[in-house]
C-alpha beads as a LAMMPS data file, in Angstrom:
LAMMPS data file: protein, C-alpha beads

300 atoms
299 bonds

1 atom types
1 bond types

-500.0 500.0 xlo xhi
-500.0 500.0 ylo yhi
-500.0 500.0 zlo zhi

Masses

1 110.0

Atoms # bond

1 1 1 312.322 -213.562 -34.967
2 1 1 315.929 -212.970 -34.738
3 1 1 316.804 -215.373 -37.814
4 1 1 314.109 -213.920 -39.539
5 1 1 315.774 -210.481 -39.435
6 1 1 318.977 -211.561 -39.942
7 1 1 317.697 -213.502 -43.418
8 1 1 316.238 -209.994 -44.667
9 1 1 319.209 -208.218 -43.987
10 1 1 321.217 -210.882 -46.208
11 1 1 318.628 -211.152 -48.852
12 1 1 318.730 -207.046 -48.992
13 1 1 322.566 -206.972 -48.816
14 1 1 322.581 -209.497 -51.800
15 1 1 320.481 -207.388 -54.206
16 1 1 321.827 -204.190 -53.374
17 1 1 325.022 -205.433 -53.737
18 1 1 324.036 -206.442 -57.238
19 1 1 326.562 -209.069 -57.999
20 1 1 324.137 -212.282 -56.405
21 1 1 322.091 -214.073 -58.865
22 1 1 318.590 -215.390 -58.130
23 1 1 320.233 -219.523 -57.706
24 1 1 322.342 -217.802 -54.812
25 1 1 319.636 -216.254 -53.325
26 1 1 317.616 -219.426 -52.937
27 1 1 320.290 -221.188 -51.788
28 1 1 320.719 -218.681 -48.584
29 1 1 317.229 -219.011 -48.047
30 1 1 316.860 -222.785 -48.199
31 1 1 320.122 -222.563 -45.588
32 1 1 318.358 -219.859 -43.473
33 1 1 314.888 -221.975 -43.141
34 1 1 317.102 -224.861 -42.358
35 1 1 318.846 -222.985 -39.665
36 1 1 315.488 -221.275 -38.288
37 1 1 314.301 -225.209 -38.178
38 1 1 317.526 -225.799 -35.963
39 1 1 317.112 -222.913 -33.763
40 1 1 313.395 -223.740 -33.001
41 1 1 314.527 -227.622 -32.970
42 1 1 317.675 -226.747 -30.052
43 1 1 315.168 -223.999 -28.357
44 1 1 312.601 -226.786 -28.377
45 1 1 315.234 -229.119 -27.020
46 1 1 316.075 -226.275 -24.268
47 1 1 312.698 -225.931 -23.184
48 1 1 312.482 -229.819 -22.652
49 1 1 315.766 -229.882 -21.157
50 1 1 315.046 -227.115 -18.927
51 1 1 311.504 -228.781 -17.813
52 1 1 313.937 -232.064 -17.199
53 1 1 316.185 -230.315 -14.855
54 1 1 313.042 -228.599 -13.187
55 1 1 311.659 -232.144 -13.097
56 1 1 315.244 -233.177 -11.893
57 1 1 315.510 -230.540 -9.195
58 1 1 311.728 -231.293 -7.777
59 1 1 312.793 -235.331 -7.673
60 1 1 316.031 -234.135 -5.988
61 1 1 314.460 -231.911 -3.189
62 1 1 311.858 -234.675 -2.522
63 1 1 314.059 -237.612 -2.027
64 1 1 316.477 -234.802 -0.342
65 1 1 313.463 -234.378 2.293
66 1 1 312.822 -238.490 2.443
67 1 1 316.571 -238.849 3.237
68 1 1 315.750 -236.261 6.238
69 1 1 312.617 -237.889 6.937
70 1 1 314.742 -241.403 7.239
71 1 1 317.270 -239.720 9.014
72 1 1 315.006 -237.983 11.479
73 1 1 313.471 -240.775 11.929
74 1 1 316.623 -243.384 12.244
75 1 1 317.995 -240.738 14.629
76 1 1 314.525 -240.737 16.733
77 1 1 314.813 -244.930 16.618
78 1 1 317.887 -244.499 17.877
79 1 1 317.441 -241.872 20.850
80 1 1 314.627 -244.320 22.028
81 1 1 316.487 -247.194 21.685
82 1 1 319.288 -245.330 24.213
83 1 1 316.555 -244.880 26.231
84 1 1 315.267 -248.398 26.234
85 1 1 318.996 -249.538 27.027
86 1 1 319.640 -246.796 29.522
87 1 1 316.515 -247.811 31.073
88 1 1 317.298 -252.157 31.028
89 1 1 320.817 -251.146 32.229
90 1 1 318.682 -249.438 35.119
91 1 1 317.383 -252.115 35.910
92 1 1 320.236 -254.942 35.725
93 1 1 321.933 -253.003 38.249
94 1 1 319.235 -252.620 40.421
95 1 1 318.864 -257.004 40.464
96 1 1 322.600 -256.471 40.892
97 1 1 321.726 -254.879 43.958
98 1 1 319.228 -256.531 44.962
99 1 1 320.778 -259.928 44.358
100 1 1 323.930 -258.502 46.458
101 1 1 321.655 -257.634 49.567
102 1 1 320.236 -260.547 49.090
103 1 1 322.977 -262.855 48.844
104 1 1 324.683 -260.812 52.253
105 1 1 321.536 -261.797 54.202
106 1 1 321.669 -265.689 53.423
107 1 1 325.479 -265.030 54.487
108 1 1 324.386 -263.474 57.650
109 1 1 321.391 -265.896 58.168
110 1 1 323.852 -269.103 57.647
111 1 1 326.438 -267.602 60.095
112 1 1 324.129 -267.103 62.761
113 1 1 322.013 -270.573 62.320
114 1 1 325.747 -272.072 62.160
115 1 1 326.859 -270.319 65.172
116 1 1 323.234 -270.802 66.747
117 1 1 323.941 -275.015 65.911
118 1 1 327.437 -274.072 67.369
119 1 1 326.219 -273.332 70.230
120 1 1 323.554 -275.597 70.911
121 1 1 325.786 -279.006 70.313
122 1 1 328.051 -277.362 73.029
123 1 1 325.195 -276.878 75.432
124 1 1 324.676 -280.272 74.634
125 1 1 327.897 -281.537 75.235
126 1 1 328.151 -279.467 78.188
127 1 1 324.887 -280.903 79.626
128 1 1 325.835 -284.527 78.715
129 1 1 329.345 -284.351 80.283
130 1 1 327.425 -282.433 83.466
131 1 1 324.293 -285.913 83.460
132 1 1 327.585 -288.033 82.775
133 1 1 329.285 -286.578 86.022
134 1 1 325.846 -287.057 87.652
135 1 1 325.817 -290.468 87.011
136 1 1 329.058 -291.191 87.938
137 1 1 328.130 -289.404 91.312
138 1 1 325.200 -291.150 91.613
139 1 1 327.183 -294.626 91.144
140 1 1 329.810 -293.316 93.680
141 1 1 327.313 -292.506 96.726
142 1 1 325.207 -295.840 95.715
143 1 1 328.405 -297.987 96.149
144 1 1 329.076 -295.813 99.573
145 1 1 325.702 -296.360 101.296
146 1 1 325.434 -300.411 100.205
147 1 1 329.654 -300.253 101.901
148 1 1 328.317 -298.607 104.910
149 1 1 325.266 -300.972 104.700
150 1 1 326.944 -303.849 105.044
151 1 1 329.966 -302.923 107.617
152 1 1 326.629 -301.741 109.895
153 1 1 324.909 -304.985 108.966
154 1 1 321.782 -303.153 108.699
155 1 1 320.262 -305.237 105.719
156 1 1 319.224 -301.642 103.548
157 1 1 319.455 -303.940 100.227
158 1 1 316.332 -305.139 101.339
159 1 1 314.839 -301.773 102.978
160 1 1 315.653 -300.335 99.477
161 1 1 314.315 -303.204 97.423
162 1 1 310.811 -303.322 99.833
163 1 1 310.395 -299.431 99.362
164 1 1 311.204 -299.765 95.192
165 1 1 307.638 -301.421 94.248
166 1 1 305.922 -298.060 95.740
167 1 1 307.531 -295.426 92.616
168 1 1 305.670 -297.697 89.509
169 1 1 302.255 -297.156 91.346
170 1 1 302.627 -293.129 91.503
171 1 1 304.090 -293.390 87.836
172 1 1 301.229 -295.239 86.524
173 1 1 298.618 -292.591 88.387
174 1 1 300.543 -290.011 86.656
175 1 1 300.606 -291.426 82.981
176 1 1 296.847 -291.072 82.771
177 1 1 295.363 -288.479 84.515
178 1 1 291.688 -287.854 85.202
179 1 1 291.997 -284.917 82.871
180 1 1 294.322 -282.604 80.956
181 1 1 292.841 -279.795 83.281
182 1 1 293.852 -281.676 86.074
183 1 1 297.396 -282.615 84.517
184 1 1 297.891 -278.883 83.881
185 1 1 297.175 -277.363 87.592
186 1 1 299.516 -280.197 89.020
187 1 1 302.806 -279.623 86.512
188 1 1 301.941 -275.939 86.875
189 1 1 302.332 -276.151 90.652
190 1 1 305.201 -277.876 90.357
191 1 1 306.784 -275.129 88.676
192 1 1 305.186 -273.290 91.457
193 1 1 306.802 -274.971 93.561
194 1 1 310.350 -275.194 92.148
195 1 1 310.029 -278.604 90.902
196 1 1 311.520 -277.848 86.984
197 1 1 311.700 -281.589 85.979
198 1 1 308.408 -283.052 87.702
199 1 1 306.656 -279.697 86.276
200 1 1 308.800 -280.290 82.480
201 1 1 307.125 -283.944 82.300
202 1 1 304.230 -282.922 83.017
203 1 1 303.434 -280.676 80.610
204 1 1 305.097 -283.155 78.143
205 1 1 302.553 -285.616 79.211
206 1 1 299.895 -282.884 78.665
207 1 1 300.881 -282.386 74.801
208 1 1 301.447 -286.349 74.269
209 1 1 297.616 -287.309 76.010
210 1 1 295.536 -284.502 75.305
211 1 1 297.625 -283.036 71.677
212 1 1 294.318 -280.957 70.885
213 1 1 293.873 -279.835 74.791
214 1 1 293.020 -275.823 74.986
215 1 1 295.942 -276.122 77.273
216 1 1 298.692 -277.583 74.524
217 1 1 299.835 -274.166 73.750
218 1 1 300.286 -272.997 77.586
219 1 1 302.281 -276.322 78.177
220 1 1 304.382 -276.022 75.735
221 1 1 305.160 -272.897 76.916
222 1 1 305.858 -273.784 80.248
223 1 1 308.159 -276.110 79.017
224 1 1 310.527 -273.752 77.353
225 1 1 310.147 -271.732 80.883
226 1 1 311.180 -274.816 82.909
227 1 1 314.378 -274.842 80.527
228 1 1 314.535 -270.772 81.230
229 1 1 314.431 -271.194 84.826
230 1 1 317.473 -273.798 85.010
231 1 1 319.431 -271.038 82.574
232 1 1 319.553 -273.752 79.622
233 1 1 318.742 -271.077 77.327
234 1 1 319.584 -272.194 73.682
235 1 1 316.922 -274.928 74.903
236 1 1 314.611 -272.563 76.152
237 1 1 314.458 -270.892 72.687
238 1 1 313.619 -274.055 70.979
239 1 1 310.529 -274.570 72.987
240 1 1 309.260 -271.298 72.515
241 1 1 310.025 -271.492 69.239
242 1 1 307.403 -274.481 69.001
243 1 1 304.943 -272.636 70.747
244 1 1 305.374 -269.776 67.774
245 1 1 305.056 -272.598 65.149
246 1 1 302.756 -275.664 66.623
247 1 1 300.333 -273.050 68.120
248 1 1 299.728 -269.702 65.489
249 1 1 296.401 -268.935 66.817
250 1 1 296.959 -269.485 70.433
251 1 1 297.297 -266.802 72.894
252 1 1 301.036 -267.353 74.323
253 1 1 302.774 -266.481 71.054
254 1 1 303.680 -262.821 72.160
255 1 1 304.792 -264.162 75.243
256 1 1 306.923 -266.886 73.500
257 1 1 308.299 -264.172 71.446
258 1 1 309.134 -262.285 74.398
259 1 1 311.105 -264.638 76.157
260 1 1 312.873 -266.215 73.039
261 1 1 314.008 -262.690 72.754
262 1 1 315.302 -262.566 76.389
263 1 1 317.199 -265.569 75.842
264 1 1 319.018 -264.676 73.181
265 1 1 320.280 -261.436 75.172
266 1 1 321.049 -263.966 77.695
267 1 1 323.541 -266.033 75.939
268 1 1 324.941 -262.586 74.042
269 1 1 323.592 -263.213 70.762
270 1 1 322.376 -259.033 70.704
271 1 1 321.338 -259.082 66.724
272 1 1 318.933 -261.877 66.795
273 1 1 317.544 -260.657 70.313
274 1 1 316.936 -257.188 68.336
275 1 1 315.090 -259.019 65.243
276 1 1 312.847 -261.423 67.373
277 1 1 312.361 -258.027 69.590
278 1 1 311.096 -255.968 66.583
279 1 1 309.186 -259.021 65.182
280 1 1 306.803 -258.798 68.203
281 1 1 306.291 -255.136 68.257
282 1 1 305.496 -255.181 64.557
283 1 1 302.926 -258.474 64.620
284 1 1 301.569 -257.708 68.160
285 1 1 301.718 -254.182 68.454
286 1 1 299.157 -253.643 71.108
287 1 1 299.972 -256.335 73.667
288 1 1 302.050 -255.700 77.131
289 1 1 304.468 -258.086 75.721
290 1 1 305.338 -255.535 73.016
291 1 1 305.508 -252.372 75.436
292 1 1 308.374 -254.327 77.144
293 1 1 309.766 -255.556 74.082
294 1 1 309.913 -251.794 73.278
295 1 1 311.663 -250.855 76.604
296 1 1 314.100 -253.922 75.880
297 1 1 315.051 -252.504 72.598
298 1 1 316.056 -248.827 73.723
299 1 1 318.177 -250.159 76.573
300 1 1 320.162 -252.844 74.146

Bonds

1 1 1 2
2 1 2 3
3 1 3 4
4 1 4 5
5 1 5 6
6 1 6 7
7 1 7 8
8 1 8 9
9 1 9 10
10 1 10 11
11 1 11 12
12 1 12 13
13 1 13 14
14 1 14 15
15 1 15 16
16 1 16 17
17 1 17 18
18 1 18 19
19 1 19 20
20 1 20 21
21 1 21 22
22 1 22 23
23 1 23 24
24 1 24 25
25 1 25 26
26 1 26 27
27 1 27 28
28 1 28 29
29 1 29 30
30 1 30 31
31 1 31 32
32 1 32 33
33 1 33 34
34 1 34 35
35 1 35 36
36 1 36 37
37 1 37 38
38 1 38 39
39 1 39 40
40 1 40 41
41 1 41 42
42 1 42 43
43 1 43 44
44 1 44 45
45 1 45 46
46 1 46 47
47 1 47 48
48 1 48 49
49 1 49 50
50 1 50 51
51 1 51 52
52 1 52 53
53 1 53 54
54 1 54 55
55 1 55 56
56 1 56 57
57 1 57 58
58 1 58 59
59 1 59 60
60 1 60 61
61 1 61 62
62 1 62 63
63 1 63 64
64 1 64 65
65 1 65 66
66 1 66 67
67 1 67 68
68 1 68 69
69 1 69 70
70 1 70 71
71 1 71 72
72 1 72 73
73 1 73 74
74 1 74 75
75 1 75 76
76 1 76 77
77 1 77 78
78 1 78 79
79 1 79 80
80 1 80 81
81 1 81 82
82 1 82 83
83 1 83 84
84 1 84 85
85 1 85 86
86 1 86 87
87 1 87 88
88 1 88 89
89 1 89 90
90 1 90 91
91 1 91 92
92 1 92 93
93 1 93 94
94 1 94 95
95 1 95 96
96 1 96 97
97 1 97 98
98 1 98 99
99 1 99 100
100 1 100 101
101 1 101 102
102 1 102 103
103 1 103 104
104 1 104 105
105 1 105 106
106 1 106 107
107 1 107 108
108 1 108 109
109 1 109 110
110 1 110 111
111 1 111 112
112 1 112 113
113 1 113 114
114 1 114 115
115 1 115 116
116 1 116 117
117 1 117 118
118 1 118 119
119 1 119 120
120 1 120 121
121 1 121 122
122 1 122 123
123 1 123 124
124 1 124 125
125 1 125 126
126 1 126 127
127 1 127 128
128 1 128 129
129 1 129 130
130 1 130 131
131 1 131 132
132 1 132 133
133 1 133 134
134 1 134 135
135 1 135 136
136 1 136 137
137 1 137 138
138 1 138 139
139 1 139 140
140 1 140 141
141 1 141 142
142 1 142 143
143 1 143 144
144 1 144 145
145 1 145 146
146 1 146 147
147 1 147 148
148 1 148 149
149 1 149 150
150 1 150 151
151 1 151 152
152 1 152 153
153 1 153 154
154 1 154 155
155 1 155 156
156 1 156 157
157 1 157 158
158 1 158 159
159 1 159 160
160 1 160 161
161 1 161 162
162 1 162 163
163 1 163 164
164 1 164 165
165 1 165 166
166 1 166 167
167 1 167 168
168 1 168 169
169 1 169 170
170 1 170 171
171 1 171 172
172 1 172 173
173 1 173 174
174 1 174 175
175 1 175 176
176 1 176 177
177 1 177 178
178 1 178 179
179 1 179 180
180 1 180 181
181 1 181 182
182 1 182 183
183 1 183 184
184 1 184 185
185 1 185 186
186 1 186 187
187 1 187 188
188 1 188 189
189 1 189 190
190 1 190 191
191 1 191 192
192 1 192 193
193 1 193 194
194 1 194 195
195 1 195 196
196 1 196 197
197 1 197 198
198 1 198 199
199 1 199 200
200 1 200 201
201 1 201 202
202 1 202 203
203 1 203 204
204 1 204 205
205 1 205 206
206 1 206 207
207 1 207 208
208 1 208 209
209 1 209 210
210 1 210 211
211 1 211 212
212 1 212 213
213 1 213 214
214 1 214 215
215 1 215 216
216 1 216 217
217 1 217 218
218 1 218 219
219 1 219 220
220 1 220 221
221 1 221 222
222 1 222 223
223 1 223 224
224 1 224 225
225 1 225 226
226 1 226 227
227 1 227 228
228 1 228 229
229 1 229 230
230 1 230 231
231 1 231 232
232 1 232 233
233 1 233 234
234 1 234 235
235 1 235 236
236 1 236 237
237 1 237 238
238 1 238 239
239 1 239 240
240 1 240 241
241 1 241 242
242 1 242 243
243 1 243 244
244 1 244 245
245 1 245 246
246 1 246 247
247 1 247 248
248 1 248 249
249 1 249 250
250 1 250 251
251 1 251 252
252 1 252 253
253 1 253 254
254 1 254 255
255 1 255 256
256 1 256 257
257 1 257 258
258 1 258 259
259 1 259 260
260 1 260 261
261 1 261 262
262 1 262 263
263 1 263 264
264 1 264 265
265 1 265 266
266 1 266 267
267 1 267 268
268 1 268 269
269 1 269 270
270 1 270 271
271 1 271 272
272 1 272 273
273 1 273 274
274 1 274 275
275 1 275 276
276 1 276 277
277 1 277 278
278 1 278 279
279 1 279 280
280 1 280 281
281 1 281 282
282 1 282 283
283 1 283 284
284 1 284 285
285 1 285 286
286 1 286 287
287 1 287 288
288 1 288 289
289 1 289 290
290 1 290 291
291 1 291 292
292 1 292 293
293 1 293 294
294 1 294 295
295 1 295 296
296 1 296 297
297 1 297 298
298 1 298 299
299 1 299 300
């Protein structure tokens, strides 16, 4: 519209001004059609370019919110992955832990079977240098009575060899009894009675005839009593520690329990007193055993 006006004007000016002719006037026009063509042809080519940049703009502002949507969701990937790793490292330091603890109780476990071992080849020293002394005692007095034998010429060689043949006799009476019920009242008398060794074989002889007696368990337990009663302790908790493991459903284990944990207050070793203490209360809870073991434990 604007060219158009602007081409009337100029064809106006030209014949009022009187001086164009008609090939002049023709000439403008063809110009001013050919720049109406190139106005319509640039504000055809500014429409399309301004429908590109709106195209532009909308492609822009979409992959401007994919990029956020990536981001958001590369920044969510990575909070969870923090999470997973806070989480594992959680955990790795809680095996740390555990592996720590657990390490310090095979430490404390080895030191005190060590020092337990320790102990027990001393007692066993001890007690072989004590049956050594015996022996040699024994040898001395035997070579004393045979001296005074002879300077009173009373033949007691012979005496002694006529009254030998008598012990096999009793020995072989003894090695099979008429019963294990019978072999148990006699080598629990002799305990009765005092008699630790005669009572100690006994009850071994009880185990070795009659190994699936009723009795077994009892015997064995009187066994590591014999060893109590003479104050051999560390042996005394062996004994009753078969009684715990050769006999699990037999009725002496809470007493066996009991007195391994007596023992071991006996010979000082407090800690493992405490755990074999607490072991009964917690798998026996309702026996008389474990009301003592109770008492035991508040006055260590």
């Amino acid at each position: 519209m604007r060219s158009h006006v602007l081409r009337i004007g100029l064809i106006a000016a030209v014949l009022l001004s009187g001086c164009a002719l008609q090939d002049d006037v023709y000439t403008l026009d063809h110009r001013l059609s050919a720049l109406e063509r190139r106005n319509l042809d640039l504000e055809k080519q500014n429409r399309e370019l301004q429908q590109l940049n709106r195209e532009m703009l909308e492609a822009k502002k979409n992959i401007s919110s994919r990029v956020e949507g990536l981001d958001q969701n590369r920044r969510e990937d990575e909070m969870a992955l923090r999470s997973q790793y806070a989480e594992l490292a959680a955990q790795l330091d809680a095996l740390r832990q555990e592996s720590q603890m657990l390490s310090g109780q095979l430490e404390e476990m080895d030191y005190l079977v060590n020092k337990k071992l320790k102990g027990y080849e001393e007692s066993q020293q001890k007690n072989q240098e004590r049956m050594d002394r015996l022996a040699a005692d024994s040898a001395a007095i035997q070579k004393r009575i045979e001296t005074i034998d002879q300077y009173l010429n009373l033949e007691g060689a012979g005496v002694r060899k006529s009254s030998q043949p008598s012990k096999p006799p009793a020995k072989a009476a003894a090695a099979k009894p008429a019963s294990d019920q019978a072999l148990y009242l006699e080598s629990k008398r002799a305990f009765d009675d005092g008699r630790m060794e005669a009572s100690r074989k006994g009850f071994e002889q009880l185990i070795a005839t009659y190994p699936k007696s009723q009795h077994a368990d009892n015997a064995q337990f009187w066994i590591g009593e014999t060893y109590y009663r003479e104050k051999w302790y560390e042996k005394a908790i062996l004994e009753y520690q078969k009684v715990i493991e050769k006999y699990p459903s037999g009725n002496k284990i809470p007493a066996a329990l009991l007195k391994q944990g007596l023992a071991f207050v006996k010979i000082g070793e407090i800690n493992n007193a405490r755990l074999v203490l607490k072991e009964l209360i917690d798998k026996h809870p309702g026996t008389n055993e474990a009301a003592i073991a109770k008492q035991k434990l508040e006055a260590l």
